[in-house]
C-alpha positions as CSV (number, residue, x, y, z in Angstrom):
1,X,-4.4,-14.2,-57.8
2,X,-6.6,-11.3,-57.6
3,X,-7.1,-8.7,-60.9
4,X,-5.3,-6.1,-59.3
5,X,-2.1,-7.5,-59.7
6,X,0.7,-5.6,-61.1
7,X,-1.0,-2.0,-59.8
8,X,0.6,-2.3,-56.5
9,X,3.8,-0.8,-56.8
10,X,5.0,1.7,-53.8
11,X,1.7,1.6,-51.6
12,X,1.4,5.4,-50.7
13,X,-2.6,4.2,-48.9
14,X,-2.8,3.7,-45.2
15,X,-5.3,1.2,-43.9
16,X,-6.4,-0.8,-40.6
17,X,-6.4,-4.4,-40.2
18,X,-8.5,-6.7,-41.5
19,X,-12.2,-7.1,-39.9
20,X,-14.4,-10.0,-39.1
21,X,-17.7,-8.7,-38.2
22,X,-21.2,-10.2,-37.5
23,X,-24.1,-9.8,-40.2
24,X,-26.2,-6.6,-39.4
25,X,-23.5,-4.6,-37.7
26,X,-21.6,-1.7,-39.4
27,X,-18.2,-1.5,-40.6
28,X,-16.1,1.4,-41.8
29,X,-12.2,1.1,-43.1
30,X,-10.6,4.6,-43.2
31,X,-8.3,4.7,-46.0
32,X,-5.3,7.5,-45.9
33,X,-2.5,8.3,-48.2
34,X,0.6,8.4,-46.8
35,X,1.9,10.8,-48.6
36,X,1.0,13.7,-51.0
37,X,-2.2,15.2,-51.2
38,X,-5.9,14.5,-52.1
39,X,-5.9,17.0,-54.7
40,X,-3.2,15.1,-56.9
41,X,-5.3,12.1,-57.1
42,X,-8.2,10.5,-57.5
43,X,-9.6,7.9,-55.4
44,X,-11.2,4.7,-55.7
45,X,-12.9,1.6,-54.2
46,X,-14.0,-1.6,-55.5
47,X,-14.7,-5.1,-53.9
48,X,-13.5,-8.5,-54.9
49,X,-15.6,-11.9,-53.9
50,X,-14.3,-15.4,-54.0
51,X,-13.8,-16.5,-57.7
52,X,-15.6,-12.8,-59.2
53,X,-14.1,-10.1,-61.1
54,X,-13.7,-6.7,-58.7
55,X,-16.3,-4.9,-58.6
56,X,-17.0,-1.2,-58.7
57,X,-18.1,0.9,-55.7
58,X,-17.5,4.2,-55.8
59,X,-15.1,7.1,-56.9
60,X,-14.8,9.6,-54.0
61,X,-18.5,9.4,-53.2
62,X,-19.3,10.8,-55.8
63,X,-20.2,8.0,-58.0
64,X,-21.5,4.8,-58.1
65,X,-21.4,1.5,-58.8
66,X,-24.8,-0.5,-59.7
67,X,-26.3,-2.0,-56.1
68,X,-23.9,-0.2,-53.8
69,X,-25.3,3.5,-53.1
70,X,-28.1,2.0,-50.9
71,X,-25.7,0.5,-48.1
72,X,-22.2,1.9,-48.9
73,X,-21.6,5.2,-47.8
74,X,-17.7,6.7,-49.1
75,X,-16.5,9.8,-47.8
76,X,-13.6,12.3,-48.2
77,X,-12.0,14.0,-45.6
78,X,-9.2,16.1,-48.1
79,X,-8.0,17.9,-44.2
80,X,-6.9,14.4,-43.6
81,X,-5.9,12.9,-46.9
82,X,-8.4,10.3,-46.2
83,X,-11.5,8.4,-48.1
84,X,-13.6,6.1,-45.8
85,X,-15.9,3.1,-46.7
86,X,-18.8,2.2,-44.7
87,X,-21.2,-0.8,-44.8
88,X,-24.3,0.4,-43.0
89,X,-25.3,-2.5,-42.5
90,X,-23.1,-5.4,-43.7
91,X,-24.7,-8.5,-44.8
92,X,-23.0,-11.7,-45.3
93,X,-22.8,-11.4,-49.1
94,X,-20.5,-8.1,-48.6
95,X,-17.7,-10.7,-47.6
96,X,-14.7,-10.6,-49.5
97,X,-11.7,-8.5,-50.6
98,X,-11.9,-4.6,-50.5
99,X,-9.5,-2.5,-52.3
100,X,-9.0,1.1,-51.6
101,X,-7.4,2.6,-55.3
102,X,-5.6,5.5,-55.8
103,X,-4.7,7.0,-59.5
104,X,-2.2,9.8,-59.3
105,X,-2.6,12.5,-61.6
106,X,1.0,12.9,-62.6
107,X,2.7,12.7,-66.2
108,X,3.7,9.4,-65.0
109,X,0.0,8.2,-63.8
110,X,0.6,5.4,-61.1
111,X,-2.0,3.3,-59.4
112,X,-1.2,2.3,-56.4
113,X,-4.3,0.0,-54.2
114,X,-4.3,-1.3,-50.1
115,X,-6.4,-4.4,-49.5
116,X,-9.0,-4.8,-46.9
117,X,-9.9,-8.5,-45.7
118,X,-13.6,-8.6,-44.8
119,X,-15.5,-12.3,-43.2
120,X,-18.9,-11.6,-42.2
121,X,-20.2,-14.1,-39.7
């Protein structure tokens, strides 16, 4: 049971399969809404470890989280409806459960998150 549960709803986020990669390389996972446009929400990104509380990484690139600006590089591509994680590079501690989080701005203010499965070896 992860501490995300309940927010998923209608998925409206677009991402790729999950990745096993080896310590040392670099690993990016595009994240795209399906639907709608960047401007009506805001985006988010956090990663879970096994038996640990998500943790915050960063809101658009523009913020963020304590530990993760050094190695973690977020971008926004708004042409594209799409915010991209990358792990430059990815040690075996980043293992775990990464969550790409989007909070519309409506009057009804859904979350909606896509999981990305991450095993460094």
């Amino acid at each position: 049971m992860n501490d995300f549960a309940g927010v998923f709803g209608n998925p409206v986020v677009i991402q790729s399969p999950p990745s096993e990669i080896k310590d040392g390389d670099t690993v990016r996972f595009p994240c795209s809404l399906k639907d709608g446009g960047m401007e009506d929400v805001v985006m988010f990104w956090y990663r879970q470890r096994d038996g640990q509380s998500p943790e915050y990484i960063s809101r658009e690139g523009k913020h963020y989280g304590k530990g993760f600006k050094e190695r973690f590089i977020v971008e926004i591509d708004d042409s594209n409806n799409k915010l991209s994680l990358e792990i430059k590079p990815a040690h075996i501690e980043d293992s775990g459960v990464y969550y790409c989080v989007v909070l519309e701005s409506t009057a009804t203010e859904s979350t909606h998150a896509a999981v990305q499965y991450l095993k460094i070896i």
